[in-house]
MARPANU-21194 format. One record per residue: residue in one letter; x, y, z of N, C-alpha, C in turn. Coordinates in nm, 2 decimals. Layout:
MARPANU-21194
<atom 'A' <X Y Z> <X Y Z> <X Y Z>> ...
This chain:
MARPANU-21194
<atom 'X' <-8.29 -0.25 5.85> <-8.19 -0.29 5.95> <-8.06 -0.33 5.89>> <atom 'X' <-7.94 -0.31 5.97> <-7.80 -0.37 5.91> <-7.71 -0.49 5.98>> <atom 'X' <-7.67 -0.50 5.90> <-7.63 -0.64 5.93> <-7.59 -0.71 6.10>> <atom 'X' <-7.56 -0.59 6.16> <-7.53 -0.60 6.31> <-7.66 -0.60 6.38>> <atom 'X' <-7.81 -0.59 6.31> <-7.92 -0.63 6.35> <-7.99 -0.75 6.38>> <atom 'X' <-8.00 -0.83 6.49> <-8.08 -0.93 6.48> <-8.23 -0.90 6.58>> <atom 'X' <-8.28 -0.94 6.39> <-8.42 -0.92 6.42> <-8.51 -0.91 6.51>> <atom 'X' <-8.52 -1.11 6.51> <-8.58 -1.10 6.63> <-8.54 -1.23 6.70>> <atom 'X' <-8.53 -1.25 6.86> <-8.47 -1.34 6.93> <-8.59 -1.38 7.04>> <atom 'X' <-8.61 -1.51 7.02> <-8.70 -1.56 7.09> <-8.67 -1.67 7.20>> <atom 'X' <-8.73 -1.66 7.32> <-8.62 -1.72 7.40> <-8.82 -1.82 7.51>> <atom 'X' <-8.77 -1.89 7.50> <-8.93 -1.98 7.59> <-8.91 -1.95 7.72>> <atom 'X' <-8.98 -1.93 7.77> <-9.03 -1.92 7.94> <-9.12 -1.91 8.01>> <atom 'X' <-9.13 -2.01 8.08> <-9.23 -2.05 8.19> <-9.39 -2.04 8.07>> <atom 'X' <-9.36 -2.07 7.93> <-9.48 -2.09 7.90> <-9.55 -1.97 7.78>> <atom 'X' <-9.40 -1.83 7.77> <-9.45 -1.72 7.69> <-9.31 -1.74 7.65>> <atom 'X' <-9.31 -1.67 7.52> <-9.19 -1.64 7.42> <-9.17 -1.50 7.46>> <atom 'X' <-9.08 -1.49 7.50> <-9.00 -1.33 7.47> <-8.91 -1.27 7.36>> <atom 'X' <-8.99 -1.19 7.30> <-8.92 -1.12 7.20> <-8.85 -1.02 7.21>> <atom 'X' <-8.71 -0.98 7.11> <-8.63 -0.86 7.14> <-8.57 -0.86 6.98>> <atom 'X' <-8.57 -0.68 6.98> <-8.53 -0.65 6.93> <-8.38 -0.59 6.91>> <atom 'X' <-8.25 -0.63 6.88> <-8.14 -0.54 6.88> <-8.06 -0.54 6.82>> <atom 'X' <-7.94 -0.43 6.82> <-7.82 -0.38 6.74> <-7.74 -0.39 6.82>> <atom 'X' <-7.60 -0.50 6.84> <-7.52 -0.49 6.97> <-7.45 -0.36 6.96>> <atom 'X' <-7.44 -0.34 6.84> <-7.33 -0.21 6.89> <-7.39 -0.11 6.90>> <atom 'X' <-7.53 -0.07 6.93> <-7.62 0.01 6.97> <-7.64 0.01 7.06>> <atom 'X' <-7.63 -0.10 7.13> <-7.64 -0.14 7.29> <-7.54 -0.10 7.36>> <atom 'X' <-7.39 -0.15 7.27> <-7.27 -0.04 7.35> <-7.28 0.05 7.37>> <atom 'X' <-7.32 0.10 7.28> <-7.34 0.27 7.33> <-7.41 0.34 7.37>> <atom 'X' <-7.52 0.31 7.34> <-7.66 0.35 7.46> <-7.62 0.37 7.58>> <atom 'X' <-7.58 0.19 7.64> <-7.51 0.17 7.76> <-7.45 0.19 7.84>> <atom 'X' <-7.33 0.24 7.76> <-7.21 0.34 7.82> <-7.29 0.47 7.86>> <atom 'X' <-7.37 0.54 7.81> <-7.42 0.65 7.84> <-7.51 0.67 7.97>> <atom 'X' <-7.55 0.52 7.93> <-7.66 0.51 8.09> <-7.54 0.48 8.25>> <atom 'X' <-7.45 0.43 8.18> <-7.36 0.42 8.29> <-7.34 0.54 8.32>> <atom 'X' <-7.30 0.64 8.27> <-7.26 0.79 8.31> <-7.38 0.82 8.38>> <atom 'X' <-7.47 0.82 8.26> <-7.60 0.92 8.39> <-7.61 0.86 8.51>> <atom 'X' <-7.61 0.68 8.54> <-7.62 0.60 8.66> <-7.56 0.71 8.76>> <atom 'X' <-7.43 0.72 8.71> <-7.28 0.82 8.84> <-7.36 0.94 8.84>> <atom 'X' <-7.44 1.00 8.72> <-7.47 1.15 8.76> <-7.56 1.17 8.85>> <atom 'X' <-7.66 1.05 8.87> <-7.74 1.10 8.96> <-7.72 1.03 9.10>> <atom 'X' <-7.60 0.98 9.11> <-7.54 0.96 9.23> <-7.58 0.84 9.28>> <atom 'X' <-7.58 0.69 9.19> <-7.57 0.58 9.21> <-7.41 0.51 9.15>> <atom 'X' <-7.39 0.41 9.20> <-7.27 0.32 9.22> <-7.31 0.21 9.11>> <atom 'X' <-7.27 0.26 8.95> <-7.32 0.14 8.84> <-7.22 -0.03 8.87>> <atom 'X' <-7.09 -0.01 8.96> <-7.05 -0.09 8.98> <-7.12 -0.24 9.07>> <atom 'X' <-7.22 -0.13 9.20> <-7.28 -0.21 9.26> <-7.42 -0.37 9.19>> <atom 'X' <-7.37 -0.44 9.25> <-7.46 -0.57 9.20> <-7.54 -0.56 9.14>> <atom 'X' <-7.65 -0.48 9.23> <-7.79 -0.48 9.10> <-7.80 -0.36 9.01>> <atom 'X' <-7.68 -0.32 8.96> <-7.72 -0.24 8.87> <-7.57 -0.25 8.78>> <atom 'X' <-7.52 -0.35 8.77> <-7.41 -0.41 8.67> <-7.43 -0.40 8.56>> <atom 'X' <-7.56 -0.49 8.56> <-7.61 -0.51 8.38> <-7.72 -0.42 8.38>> <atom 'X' <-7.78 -0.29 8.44> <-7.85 -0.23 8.41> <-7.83 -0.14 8.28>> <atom 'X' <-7.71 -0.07 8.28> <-7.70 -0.06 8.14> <-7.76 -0.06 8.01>> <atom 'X' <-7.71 -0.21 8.04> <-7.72 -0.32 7.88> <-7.88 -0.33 7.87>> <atom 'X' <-7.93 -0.35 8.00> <-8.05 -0.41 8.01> <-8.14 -0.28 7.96>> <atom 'X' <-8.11 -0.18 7.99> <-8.16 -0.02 7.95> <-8.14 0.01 7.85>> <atom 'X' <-8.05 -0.04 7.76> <-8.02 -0.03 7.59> <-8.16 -0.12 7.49>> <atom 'X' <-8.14 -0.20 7.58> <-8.19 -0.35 7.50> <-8.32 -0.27 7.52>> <atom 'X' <-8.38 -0.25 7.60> <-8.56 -0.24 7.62> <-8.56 -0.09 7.54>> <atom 'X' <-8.50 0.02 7.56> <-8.50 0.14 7.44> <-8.49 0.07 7.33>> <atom 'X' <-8.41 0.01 7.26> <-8.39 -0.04 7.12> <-8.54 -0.09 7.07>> <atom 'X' <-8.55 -0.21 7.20> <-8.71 -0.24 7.13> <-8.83 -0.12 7.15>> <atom 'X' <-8.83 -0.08 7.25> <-8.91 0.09 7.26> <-8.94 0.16 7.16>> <atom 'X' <-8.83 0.13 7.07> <-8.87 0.22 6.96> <-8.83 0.13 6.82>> <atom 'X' <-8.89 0.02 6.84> <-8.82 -0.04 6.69> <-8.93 -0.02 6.58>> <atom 'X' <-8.99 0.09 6.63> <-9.10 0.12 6.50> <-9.01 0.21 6.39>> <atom 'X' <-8.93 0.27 6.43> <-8.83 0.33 6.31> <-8.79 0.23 6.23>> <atom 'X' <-8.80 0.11 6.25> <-8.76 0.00 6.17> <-8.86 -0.03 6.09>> <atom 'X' <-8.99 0.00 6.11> <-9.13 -0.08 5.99> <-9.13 0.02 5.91>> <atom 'X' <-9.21 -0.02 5.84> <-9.27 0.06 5.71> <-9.43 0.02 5.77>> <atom 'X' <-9.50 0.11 5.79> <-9.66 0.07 5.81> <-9.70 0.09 5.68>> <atom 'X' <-9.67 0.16 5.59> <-9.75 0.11 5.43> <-9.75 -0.01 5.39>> <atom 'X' <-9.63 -0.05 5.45> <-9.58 -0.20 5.35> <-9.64 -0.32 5.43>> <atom 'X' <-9.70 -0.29 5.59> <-9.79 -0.37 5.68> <-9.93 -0.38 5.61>> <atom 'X' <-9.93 -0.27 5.55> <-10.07 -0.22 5.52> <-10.10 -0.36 5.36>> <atom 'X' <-9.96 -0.29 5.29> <-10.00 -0.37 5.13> <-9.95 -0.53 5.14>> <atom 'X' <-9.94 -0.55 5.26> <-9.89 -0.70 5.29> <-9.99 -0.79 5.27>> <atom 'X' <-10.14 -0.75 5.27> <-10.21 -0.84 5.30> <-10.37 -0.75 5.26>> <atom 'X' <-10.38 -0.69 5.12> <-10.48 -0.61 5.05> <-10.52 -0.66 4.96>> <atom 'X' <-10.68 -0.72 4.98> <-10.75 -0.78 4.90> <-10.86 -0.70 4.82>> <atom 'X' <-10.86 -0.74 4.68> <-11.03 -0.67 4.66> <-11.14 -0.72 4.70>> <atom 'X' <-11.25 -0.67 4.73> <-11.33 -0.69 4.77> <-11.43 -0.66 4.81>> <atom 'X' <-11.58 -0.64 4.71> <-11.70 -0.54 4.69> <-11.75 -0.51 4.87>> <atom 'X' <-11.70 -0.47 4.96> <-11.76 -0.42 5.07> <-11.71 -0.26 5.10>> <atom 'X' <-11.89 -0.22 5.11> <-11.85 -0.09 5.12> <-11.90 0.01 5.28>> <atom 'X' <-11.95 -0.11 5.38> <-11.96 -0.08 5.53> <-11.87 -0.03 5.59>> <atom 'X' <-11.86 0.00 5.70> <-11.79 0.04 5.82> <-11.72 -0.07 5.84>> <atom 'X' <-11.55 -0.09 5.87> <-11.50 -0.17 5.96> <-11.40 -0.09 6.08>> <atom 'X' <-11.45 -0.20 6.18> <-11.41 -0.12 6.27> <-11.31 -0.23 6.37>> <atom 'X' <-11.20 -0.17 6.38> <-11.14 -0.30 6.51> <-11.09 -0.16 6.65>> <atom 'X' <-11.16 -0.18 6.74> <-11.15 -0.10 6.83> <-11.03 -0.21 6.95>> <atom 'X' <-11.07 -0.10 7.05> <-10.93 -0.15 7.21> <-10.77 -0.23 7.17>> <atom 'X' <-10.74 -0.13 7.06> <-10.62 -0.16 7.05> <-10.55 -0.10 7.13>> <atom 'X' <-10.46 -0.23 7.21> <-10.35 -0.18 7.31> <-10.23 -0.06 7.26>> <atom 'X' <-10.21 0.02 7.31> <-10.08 0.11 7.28> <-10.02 0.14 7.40>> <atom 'X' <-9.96 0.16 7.34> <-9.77 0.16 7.45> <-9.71 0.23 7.33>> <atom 'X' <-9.66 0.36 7.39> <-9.56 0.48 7.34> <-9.45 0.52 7.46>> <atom 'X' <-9.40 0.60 7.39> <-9.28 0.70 7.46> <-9.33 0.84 7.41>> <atom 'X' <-9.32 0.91 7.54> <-9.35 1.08 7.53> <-9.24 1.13 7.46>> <atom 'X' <-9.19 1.20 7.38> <-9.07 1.27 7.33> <-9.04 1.36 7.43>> <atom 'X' <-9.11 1.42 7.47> <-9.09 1.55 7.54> <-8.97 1.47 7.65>> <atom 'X' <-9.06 1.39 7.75> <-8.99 1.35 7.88> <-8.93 1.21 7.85>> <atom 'X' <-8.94 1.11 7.77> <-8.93 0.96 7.69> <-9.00 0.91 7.83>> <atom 'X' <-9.11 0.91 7.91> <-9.18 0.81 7.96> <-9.29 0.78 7.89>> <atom 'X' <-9.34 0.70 7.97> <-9.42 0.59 7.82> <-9.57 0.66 7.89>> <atom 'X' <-9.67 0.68 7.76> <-9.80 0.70 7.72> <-9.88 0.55 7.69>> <atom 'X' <-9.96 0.55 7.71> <-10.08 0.40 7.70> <-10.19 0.41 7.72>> <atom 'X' <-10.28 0.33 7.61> <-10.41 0.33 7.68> <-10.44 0.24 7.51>> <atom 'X' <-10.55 0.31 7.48> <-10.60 0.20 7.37> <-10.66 0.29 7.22>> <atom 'X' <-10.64 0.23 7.12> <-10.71 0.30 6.99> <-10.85 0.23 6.94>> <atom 'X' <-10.89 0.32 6.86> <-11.01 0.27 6.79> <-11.00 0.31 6.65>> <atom 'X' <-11.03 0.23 6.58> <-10.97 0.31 6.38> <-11.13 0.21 6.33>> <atom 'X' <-11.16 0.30 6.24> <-11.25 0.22 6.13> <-11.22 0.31 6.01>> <atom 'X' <-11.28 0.19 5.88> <-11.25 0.24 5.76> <-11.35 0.24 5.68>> <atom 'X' <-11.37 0.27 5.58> <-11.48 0.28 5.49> <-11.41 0.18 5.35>> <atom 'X' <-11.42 0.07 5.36> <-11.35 0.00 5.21> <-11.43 0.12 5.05>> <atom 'X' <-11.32 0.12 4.96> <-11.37 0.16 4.83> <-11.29 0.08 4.73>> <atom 'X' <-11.35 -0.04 4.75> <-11.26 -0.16 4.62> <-11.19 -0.28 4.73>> <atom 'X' <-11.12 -0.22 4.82> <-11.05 -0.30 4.86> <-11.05 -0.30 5.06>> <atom 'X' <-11.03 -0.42 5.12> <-11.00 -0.49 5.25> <-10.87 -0.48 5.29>> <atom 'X' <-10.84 -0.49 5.40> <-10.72 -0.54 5.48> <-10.69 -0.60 5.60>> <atom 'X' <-10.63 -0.73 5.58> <-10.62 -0.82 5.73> <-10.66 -0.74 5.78>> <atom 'X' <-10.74 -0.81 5.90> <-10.74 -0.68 6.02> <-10.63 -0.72 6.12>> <atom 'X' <-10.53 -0.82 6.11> <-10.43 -0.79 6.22> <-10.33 -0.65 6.20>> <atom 'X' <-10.35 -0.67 6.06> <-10.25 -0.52 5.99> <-10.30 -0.41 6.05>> <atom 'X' <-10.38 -0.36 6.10> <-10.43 -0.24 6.14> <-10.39 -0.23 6.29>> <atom 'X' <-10.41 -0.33 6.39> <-10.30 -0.33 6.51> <-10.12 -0.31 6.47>> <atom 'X' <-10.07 -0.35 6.38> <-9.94 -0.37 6.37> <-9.92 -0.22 6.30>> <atom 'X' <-9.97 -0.18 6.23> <-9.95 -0.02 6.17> <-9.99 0.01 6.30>> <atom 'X' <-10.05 0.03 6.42> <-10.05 0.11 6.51> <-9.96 0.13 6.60>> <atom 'X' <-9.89 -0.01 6.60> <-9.80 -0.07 6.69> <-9.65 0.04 6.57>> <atom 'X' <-9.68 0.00 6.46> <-9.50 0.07 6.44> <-9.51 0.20 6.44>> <atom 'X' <-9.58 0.29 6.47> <-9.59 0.41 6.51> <-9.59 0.46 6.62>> <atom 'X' <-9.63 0.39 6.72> <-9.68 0.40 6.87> <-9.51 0.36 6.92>> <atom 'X' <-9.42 0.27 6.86> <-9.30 0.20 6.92> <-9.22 0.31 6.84>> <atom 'X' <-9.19 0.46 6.85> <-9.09 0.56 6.83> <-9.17 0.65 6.92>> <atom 'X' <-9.04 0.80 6.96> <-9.06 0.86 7.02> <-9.15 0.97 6.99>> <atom 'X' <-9.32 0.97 7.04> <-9.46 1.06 7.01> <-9.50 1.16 7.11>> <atom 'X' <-9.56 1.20 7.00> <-9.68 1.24 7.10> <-9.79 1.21 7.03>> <atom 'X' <-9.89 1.22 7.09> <-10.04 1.16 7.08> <-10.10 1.15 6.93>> <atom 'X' <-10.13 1.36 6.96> <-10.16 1.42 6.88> <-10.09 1.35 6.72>> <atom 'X' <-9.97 1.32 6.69> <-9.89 1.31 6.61> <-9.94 1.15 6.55>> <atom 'X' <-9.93 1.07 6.69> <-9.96 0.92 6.63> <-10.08 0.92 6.58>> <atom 'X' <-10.17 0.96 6.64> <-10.30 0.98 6.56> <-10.33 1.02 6.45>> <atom 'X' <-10.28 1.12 6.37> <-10.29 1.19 6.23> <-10.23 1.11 6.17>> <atom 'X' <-10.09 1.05 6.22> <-9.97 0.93 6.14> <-10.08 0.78 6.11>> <atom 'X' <-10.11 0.75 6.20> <-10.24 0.65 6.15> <-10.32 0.62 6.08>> <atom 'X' <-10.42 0.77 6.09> <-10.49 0.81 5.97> <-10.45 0.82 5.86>> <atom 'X' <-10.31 0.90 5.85> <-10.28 0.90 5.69> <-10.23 0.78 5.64>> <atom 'X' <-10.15 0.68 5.71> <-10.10 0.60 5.66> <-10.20 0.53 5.58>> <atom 'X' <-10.34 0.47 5.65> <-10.43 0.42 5.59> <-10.52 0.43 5.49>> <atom 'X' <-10.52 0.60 5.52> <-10.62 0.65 5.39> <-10.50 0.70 5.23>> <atom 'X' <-10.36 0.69 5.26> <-10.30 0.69 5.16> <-10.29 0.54 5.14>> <atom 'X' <-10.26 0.46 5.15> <-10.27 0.29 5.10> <-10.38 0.23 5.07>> <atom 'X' <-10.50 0.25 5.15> <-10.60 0.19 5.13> <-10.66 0.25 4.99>> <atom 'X' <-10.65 0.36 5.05> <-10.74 0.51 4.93> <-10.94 0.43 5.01>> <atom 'X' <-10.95 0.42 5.10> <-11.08 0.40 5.16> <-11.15 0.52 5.14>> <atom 'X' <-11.34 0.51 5.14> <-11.41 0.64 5.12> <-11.41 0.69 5.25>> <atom 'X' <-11.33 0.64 5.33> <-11.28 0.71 5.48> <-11.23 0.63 5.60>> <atom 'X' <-11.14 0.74 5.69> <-11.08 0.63 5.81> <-11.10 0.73 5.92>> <atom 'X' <-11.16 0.65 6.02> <-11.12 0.75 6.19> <-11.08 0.68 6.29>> <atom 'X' <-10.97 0.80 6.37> <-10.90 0.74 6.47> <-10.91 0.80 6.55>> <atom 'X' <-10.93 0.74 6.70> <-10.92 0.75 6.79> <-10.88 0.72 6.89>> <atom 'X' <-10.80 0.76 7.00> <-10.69 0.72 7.08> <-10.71 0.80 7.20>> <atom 'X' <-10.72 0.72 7.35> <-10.74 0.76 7.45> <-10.59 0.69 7.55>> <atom 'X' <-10.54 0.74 7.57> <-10.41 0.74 7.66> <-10.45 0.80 7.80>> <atom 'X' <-10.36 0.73 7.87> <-10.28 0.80 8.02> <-10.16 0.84 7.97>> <atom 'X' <-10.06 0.93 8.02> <-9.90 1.01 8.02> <-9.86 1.02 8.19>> <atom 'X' <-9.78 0.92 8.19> <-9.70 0.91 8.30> <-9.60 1.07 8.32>> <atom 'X' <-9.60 1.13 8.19> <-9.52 1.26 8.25> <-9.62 1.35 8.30>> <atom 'X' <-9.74 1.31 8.30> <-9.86 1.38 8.40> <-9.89 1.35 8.49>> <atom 'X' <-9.88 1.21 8.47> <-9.93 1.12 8.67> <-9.80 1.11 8.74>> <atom 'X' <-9.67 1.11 8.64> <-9.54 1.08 8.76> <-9.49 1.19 8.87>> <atom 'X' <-9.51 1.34 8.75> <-9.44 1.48 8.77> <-9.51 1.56 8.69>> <atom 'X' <-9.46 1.67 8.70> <-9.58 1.80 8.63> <-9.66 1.80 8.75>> <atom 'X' <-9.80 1.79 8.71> <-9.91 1.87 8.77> <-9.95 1.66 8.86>> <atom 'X' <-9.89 1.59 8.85> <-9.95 1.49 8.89> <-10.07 1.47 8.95>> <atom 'X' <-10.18 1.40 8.78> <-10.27 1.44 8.82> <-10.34 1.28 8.77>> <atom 'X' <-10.35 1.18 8.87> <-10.30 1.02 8.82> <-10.40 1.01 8.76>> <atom 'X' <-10.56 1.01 8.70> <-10.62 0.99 8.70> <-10.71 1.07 8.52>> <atom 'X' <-10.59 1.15 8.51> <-10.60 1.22 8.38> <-10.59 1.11 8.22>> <atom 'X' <-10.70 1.13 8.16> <-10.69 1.06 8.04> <-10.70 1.18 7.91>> <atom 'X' <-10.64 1.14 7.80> <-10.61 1.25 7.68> <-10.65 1.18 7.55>> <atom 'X' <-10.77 1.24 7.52> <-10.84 1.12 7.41> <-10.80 1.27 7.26>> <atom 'X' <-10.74 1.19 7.17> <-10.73 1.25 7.02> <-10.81 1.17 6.89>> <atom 'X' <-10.83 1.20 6.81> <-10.96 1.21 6.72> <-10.89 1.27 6.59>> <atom 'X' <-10.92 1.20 6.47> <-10.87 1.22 6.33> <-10.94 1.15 6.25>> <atom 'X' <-11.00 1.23 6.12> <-11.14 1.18 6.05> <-11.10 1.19 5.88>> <atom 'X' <-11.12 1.17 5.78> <-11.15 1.20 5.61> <-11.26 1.10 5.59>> <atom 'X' <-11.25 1.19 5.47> <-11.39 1.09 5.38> <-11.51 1.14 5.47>> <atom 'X' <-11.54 1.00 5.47> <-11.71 0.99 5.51> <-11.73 1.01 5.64>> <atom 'X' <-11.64 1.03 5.72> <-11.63 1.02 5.89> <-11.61 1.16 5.91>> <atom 'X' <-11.66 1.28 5.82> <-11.70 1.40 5.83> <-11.76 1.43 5.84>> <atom 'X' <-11.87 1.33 5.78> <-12.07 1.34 5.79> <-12.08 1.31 5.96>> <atom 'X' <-12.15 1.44 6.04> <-12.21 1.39 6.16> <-12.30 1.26 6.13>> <atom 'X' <-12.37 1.20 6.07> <-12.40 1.07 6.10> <-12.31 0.96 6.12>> <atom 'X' <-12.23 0.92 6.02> <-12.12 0.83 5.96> <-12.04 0.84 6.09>> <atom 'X' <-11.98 0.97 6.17> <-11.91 0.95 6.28> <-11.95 0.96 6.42>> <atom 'X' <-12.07 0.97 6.42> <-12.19 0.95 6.50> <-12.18 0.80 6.54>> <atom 'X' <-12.21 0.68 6.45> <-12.23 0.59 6.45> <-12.07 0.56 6.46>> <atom 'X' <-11.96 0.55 6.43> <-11.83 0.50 6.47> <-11.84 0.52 6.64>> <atom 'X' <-11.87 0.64 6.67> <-11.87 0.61 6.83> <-11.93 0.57 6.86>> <atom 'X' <-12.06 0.57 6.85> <-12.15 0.44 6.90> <-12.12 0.31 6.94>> <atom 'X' <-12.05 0.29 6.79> <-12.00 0.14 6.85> <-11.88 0.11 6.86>> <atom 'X' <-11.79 0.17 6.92> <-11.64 0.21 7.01> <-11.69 0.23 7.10>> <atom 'X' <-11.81 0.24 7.17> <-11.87 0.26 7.29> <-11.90 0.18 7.35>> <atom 'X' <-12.02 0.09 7.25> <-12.10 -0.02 7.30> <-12.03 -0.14 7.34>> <atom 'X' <-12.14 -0.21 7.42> <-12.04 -0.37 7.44> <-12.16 -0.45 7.37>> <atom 'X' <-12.10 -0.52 7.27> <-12.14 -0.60 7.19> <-12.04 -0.73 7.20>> <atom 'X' <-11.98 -0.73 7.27> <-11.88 -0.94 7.34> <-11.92 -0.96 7.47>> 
């Protein structure tokens, strides 16, 4: 980030913190552009409720995509301990929220990743936040999924990681073939999550309810 970056701005309300990411002079200009498109598609950016639409349209893209700002390796070696376990760990229903590249409307639904430790552990909050700074730039599915996997199995060096990721695509339920009800599950495996047993048993219990 450069110096016209502030990080992060936290403001209290009614009981939650809102956070934002931005660059003001990224926001100028974003904004200015949104004002143009406003006139192109034959609204009045002057009118009331759409004054600060703009700004407000800059500011939520900027955070949309402030995953070009992390390093997920450096999420990863933030918080890697040794430690003789050589099971399955698994943190499944991780929320995600993306942007389509193709169309930039937003993709969501949830991930599932497990790892095979070989020497060493990792917080498990770090494994949500590596999802999250990949998921917060402009994707596709397919893409975030393999980007997950490798990030992990190159840092970790684990005897294996699998990911899996089931989304909805609003550029399928909004327009296209609008088909609301469509879900797009992707899948990325190494190591030991190539043995039909080993990945057998990861979905098993991405399945099960066990809370």
């Amino acid at each position: 980030m450069d110096k016209h970056t502030q990080d992060f701005t936290e403001e209290e309300n009614e009981g939650y913190i809102k956070i934002d990411r931005y660059n003001q002079e990224k926001i100028g200009a974003i904004a200015a552009h949104y004002k143009d498109i406003l006139v192109q598609i034959g609204e009045d950016p002057e009118r009331e409720g759409l004054l600060k639409t703009p700004e407000r349209v800059a500011k939520a893209l900027q955070y949309l995509t402030h995953g070009y700002d992390t390093k997920p390796d450096e999420i990863l070696r933030s918080a890697m301990f040794k430690e003789d376990y050589s099971q399955m760990v698994v943190v499944k229903d991780i929320e995600v929220y993306s942007m389509c590249e193709h169309h930039m409307l937003p993709f969501f639904g949830k991930a599932h990743i497990a790892y095979i430790p070989n020497g060493h552990i990792v917080g498990l909050s770090k494994i949500p936040r590596v999802v999250d700074a990949f998921a917060r730039r402009l994707q596709v599915q397919e893409r975030l999924t393999n980007e997950i996997r490798d990030c992990i199995q190159e840092t970790l060096n684990p005897a294996g990681v699998a990911v899996v990721i089931e989304c909805r695509h609003l550029c399928m339920s909004m327009r296209g073939v609008q088909k609301q009800n469509s879900v797009t599950t992707t899948s990325a495996f190494t190591g030991q999550f190539a043995k039909d047993t080993t990945r057998a048993e990861f979905l098993r219990l991405i399945t099960a309810s066990l809370h």
